[in-house]
N, C-alpha and C positions, 0 to 999 in steps of 0.2 A: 150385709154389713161387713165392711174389712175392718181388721186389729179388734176384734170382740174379745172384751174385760170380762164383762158378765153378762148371762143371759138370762135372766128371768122375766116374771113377770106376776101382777096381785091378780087374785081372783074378787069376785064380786065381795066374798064376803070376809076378805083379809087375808085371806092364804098367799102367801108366796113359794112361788115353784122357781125353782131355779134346777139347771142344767149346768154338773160344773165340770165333765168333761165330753168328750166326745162319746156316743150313743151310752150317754148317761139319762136315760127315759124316765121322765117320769110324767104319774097321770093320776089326777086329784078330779073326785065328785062335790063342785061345790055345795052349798048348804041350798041354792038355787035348782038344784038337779040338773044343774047341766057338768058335761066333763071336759076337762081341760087337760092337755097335753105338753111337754115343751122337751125338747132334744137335742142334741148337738155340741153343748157346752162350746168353747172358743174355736168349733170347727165352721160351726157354720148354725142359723136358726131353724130350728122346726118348730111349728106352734100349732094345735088344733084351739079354738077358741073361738066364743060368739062377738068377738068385738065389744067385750063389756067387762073386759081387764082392762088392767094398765100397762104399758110396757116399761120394765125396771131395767131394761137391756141399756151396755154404754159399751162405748166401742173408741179407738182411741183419737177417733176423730172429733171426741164429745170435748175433749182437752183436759189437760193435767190435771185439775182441781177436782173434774168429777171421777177420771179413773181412775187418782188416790186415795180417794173414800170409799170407791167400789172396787176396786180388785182386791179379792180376800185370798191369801194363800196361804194353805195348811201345813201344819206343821207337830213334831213330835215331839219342842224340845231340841235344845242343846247337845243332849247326849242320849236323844231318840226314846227314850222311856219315858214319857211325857202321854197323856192322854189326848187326841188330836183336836186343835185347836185350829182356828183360822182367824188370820191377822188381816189388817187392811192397810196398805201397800204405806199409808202415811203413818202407822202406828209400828213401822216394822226399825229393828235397829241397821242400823246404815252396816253393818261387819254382817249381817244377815243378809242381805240384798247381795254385797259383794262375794259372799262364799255361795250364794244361790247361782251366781251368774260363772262364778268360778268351777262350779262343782257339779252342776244338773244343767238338765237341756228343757228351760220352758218351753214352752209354744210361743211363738214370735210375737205374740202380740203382746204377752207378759213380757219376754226379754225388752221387747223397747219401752214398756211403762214402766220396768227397771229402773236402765240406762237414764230413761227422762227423769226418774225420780232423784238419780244420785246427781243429776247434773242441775236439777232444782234445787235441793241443799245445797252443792257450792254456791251457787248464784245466789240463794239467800241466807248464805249465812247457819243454815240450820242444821250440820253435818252434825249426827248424833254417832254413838257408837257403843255395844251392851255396856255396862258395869262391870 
């Protein structure tokens, strides 16, 4: 999968596993006994699984609408004394997105659901910016 947002995926009996960076492991016994695996975050997927999940993976080929409800990016706050939170890419302030892009090095598949994101608010109108 190129440009991967997110990777997770539901287990039989509702769990979701998500993988949010690279060789961020993790591995859940579901209520089924059986075990699930998922790895990689935006590097690439690894999955152990019986084919009796769901796949919650999007990637930026899925298009704008689903990668700005699903890219979550974490955060500390303002002024970093914040307890860590994660936003989704459409609930983020537009002066957020641009000191992200100004100021840290995503992973390329974030830098361009960014980029697309600020360039969807010009185009609609919807340029917000904090209080």
């Amino acid at each position: 999968m190129i440009g991967i947002i997110r990777n997770a995926m539901k287990t039989p009996d509702g769990t979701i596993l998500e993988s949010r960076h690279r060789h961020d492991f993790k591995s859940y016994e579901d209520a089924n006994g059986k075990e699930y695996i998922i790895d990689g975050g935006q590097s690439y997927l690894r999955r152990s699984a019986w084919d009796d999940q769901v796949d919650l993976s999007v990637s930026l080929m899925d298009g704008h609408d689903r990668v700005r409800n699903a890219l979550e990016w974490g955060t500390y706050g303002v002024t970093g004394d914040m307890p860590l939170t994660y936003l989704t890419l459409k609930d983020m302030d537009t002066d957020h997105i641009e000191t992200i892009l100004e100021l840290q090095n995503p992973v390329a598949s974030f830098k361009e659901a960014f980029k697309n994101e600020l360039s969807y608010r010009k185009e609609t109108g919807q340029w917000q910016t904090a209080n």
